[in-house]
N, CA, C and O atoms as CSV, one atom per row, in Angstrom:
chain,resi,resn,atom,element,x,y,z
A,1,UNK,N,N,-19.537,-23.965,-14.231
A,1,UNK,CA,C,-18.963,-22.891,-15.014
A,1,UNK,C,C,-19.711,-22.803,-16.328
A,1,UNK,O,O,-20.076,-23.919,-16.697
A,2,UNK,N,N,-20.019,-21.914,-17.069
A,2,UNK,CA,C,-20.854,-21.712,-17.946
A,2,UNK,C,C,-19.607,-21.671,-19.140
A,2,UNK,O,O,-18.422,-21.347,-19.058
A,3,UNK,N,N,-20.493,-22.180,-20.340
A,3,UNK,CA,C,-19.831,-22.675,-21.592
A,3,UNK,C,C,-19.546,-21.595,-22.255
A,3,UNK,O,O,-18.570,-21.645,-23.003
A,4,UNK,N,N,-20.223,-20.502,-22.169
A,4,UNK,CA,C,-20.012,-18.870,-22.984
A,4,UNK,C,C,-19.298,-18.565,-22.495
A,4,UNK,O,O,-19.090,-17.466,-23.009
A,5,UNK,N,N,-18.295,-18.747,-21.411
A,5,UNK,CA,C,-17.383,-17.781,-20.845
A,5,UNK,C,C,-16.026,-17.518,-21.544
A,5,UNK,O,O,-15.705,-18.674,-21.822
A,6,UNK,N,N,-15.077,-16.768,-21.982
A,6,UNK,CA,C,-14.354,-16.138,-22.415
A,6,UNK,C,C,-13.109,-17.169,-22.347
A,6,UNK,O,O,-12.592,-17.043,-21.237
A,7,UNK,N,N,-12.444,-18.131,-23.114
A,7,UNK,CA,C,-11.664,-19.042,-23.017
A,7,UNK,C,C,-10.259,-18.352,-22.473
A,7,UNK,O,O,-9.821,-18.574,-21.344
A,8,UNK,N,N,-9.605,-17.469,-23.453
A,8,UNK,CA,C,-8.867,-16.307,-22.282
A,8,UNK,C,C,-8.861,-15.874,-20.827
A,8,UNK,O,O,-7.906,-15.282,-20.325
A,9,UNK,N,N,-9.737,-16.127,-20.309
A,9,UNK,CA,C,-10.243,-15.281,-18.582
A,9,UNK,C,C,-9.678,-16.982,-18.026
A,9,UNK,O,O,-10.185,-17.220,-16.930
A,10,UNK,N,N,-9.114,-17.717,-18.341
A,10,UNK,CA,C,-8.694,-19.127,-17.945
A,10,UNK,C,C,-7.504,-19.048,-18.111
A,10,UNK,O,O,-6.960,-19.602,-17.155
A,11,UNK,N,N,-6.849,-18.696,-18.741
A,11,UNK,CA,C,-5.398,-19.171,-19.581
A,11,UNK,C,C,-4.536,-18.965,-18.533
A,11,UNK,O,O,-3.688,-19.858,-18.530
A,12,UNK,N,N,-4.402,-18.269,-17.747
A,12,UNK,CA,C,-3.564,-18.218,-16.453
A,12,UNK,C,C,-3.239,-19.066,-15.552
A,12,UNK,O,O,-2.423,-18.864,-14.652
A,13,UNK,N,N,-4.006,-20.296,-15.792
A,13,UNK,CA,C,-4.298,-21.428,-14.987
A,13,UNK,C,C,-3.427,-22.285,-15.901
A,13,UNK,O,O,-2.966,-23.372,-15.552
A,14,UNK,N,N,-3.250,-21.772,-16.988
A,14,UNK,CA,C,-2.281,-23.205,-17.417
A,14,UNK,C,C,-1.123,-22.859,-18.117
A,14,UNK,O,O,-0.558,-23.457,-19.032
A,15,UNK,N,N,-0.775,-21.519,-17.403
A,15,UNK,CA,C,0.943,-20.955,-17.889
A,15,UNK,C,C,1.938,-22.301,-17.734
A,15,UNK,O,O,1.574,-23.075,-16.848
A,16,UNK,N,N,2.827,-22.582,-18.282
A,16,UNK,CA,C,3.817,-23.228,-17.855
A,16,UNK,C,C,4.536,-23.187,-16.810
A,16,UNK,O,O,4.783,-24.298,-16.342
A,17,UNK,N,N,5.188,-21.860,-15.988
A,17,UNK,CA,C,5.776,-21.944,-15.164
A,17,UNK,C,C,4.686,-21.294,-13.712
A,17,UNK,O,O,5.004,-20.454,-12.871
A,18,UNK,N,N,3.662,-21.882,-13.820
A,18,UNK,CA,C,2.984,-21.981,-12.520
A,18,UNK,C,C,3.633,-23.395,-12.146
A,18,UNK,O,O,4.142,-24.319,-12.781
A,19,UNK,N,N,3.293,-23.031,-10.441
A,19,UNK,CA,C,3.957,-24.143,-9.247
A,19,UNK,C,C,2.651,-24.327,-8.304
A,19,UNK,O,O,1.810,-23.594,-7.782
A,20,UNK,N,N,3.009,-25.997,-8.388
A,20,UNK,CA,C,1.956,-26.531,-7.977
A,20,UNK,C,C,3.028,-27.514,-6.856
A,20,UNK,O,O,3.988,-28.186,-7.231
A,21,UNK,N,N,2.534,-27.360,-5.397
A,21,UNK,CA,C,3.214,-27.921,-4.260
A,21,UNK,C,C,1.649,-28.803,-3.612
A,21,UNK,O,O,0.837,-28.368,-2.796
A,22,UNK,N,N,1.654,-30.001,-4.258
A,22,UNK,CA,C,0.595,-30.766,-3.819
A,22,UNK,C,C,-0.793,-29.981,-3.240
A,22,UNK,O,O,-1.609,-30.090,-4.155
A,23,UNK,N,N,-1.244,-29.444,-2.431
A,23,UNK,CA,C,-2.701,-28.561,-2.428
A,23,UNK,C,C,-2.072,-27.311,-2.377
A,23,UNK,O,O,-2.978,-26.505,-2.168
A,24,UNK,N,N,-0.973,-26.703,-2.460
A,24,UNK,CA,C,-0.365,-25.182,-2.632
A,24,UNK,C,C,0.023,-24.859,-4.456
A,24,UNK,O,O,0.722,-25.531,-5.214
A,25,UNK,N,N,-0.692,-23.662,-4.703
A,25,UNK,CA,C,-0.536,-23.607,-6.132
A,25,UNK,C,C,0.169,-21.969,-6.433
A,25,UNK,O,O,-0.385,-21.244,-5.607
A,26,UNK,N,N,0.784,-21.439,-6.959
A,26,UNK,CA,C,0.853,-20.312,-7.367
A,26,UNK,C,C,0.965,-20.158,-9.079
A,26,UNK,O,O,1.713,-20.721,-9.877
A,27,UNK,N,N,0.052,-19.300,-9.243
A,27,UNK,CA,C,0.146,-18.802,-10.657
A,27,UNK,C,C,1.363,-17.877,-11.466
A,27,UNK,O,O,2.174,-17.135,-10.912
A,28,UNK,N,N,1.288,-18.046,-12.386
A,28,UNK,CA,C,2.463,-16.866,-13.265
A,28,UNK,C,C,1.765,-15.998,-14.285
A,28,UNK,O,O,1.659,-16.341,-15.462
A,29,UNK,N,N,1.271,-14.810,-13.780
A,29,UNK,CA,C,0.780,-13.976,-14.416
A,29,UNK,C,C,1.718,-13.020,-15.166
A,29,UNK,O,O,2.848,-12.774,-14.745
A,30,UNK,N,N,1.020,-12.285,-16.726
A,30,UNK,CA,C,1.559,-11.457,-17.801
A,30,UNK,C,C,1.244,-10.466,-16.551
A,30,UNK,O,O,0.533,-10.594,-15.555
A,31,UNK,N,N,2.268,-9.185,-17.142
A,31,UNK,CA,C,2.426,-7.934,-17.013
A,31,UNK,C,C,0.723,-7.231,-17.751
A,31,UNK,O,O,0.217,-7.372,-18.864
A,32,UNK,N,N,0.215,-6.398,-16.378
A,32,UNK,CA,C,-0.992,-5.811,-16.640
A,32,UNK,C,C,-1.442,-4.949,-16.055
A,32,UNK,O,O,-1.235,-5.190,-14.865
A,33,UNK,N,N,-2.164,-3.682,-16.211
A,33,UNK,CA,C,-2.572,-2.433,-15.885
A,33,UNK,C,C,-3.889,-2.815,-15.060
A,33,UNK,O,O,-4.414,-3.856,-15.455
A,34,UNK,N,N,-4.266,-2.436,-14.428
A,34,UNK,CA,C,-5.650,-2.998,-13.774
A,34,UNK,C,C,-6.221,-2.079,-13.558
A,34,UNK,O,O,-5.536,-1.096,-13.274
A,35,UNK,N,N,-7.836,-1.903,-13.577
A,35,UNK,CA,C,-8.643,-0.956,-13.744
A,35,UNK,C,C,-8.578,0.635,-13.399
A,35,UNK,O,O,-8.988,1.655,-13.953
A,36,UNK,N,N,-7.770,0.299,-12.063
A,36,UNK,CA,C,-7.283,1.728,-11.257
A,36,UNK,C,C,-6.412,2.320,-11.913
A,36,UNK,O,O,-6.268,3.481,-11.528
A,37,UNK,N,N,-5.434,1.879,-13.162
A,37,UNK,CA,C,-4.342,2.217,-13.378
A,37,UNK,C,C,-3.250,1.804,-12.385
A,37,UNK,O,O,-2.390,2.567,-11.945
A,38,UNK,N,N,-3.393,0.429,-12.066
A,38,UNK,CA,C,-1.868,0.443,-11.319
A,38,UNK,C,C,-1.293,-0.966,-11.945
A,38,UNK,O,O,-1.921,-1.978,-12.257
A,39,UNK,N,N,-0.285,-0.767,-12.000
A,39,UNK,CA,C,0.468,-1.251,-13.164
A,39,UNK,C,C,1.231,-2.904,-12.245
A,39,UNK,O,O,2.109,-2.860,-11.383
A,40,UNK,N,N,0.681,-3.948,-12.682
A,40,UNK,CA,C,1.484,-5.228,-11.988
A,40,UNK,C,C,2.708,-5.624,-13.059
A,40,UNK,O,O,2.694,-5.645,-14.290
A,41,UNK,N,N,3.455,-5.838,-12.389
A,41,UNK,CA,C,4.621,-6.506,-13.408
A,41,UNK,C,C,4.818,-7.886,-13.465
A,41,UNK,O,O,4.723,-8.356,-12.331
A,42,UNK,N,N,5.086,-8.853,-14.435
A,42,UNK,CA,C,4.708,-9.988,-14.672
A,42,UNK,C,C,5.399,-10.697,-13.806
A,42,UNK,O,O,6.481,-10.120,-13.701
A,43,UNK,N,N,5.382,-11.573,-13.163
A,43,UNK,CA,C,5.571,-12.759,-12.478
A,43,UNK,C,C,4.875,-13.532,-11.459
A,43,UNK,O,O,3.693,-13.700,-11.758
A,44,UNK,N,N,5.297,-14.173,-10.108
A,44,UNK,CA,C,4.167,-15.319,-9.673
A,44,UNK,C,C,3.323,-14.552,-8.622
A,44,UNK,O,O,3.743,-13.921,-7.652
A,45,UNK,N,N,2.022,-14.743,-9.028
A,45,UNK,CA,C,0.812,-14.103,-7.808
A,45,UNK,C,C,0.899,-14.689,-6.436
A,45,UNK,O,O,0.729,-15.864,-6.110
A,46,UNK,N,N,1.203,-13.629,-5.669
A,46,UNK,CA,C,1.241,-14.545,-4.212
A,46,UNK,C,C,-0.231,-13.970,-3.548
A,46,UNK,O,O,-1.018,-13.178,-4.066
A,47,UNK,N,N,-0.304,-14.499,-2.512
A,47,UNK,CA,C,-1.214,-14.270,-1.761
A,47,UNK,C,C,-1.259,-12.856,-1.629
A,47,UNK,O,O,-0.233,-12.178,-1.682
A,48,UNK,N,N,-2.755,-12.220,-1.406
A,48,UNK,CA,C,-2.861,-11.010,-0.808
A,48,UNK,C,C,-2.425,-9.769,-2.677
A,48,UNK,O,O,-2.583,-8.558,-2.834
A,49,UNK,N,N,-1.963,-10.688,-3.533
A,49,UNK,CA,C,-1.877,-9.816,-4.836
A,49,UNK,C,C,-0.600,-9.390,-5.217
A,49,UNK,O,O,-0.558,-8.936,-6.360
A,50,UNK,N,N,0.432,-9.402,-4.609
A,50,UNK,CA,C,1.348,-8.918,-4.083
A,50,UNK,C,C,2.158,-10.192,-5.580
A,50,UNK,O,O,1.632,-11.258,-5.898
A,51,UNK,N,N,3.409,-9.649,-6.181
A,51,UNK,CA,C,4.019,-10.278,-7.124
A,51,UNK,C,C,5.454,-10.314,-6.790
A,51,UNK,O,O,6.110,-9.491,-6.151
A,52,UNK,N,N,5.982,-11.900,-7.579
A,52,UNK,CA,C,7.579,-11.671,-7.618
A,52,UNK,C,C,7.923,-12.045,-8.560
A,52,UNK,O,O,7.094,-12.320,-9.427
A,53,UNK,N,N,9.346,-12.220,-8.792
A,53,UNK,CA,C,10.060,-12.465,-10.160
A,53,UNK,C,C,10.842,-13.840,-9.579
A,53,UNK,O,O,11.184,-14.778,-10.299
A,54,UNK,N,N,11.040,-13.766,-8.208
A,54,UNK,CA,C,12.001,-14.829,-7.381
A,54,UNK,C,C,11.493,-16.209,-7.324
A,54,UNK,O,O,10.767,-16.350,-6.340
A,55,UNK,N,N,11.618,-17.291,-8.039
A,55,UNK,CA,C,11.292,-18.190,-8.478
A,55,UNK,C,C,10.788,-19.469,-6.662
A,55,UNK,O,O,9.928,-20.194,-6.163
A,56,UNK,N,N,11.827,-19.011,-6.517
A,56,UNK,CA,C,12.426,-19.958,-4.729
A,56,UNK,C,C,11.473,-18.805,-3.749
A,56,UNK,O,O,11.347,-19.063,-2.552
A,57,UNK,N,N,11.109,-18.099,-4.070
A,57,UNK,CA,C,9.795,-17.804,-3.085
A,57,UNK,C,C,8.660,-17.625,-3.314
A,57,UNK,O,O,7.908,-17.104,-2.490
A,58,UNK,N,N,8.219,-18.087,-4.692
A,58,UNK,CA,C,7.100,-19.011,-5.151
A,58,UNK,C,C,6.783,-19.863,-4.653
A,58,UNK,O,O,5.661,-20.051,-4.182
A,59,UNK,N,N,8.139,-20.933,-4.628
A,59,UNK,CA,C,7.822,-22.458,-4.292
A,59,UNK,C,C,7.662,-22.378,-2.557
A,59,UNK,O,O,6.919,-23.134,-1.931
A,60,UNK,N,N,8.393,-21.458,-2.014
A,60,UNK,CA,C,8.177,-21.691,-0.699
A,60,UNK,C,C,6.931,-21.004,-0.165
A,60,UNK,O,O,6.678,-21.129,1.034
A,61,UNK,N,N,6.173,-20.329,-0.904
A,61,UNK,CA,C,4.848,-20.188,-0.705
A,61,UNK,C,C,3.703,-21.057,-1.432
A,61,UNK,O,O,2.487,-20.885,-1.350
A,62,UNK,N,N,4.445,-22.091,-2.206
A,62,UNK,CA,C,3.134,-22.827,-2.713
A,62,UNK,C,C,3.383,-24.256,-1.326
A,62,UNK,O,O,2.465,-24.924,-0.850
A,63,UNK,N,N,4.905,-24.375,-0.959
A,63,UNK,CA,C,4.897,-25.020,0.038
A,63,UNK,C,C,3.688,-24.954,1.126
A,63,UNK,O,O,2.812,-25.717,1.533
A,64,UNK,N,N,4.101,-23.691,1.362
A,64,UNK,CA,C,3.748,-22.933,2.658
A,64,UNK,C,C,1.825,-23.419,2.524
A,64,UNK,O,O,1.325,-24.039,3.463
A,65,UNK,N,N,1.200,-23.145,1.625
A,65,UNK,CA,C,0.042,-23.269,1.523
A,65,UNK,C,C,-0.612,-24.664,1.184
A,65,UNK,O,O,-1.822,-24.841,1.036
A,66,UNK,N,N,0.406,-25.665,1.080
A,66,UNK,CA,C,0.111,-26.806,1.103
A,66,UNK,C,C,0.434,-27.595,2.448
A,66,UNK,O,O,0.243,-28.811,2.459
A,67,UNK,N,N,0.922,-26.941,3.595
A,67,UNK,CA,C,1.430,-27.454,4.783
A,67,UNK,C,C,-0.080,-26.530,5.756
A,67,UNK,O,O,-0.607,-26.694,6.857
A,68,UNK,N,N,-0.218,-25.900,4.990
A,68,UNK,CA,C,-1.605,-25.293,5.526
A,68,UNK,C,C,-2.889,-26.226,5.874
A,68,UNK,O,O,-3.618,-26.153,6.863
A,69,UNK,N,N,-2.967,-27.282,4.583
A,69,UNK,CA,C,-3.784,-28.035,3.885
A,69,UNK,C,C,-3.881,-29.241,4.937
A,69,UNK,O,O,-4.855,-29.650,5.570
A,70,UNK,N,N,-2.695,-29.629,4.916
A,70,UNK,CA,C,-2.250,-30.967,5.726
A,70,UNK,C,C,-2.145,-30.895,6.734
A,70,UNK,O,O,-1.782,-31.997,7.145
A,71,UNK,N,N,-2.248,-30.170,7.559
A,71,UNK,CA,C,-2.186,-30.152,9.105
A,71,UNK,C,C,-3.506,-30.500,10.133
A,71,UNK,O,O,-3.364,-30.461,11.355
């Protein structure tokens, strides 16, 4: 990773209420407009881009992707 890179373009990686299920991780992203104009509303990034606010189907998808890992 290069040392010039934008310390911000990281910070998502170390929100507090990201969930980490041994090799299954989900992030907690801010509320943000994205290039197209389409508007995400803040909470946990699931697979495929797709967002929730529902805390218990976070974890059962950071599960889910750590039972992926181990099999």
């Amino acid at each position: 990773m290069s040392t010039d890179q934008n310390p911000d373009s990281i910070a998502v990686f170390d929100h507090p209420n990201n969930i980490s299920r041994g090799f299954g991780r989900v992030v907690y992203a801010l509320a943000t407009t994205d290039r197209s104009g389409r508007y995400h509303p803040e909470g946990w990034v699931l697979p495929g881009g797709h967002r929730t606010c529902v805390r218990a189907r976070a974890e059962a998808v950071a599960d889910r992707i750590h039972n992926l890992f181990v099999r």
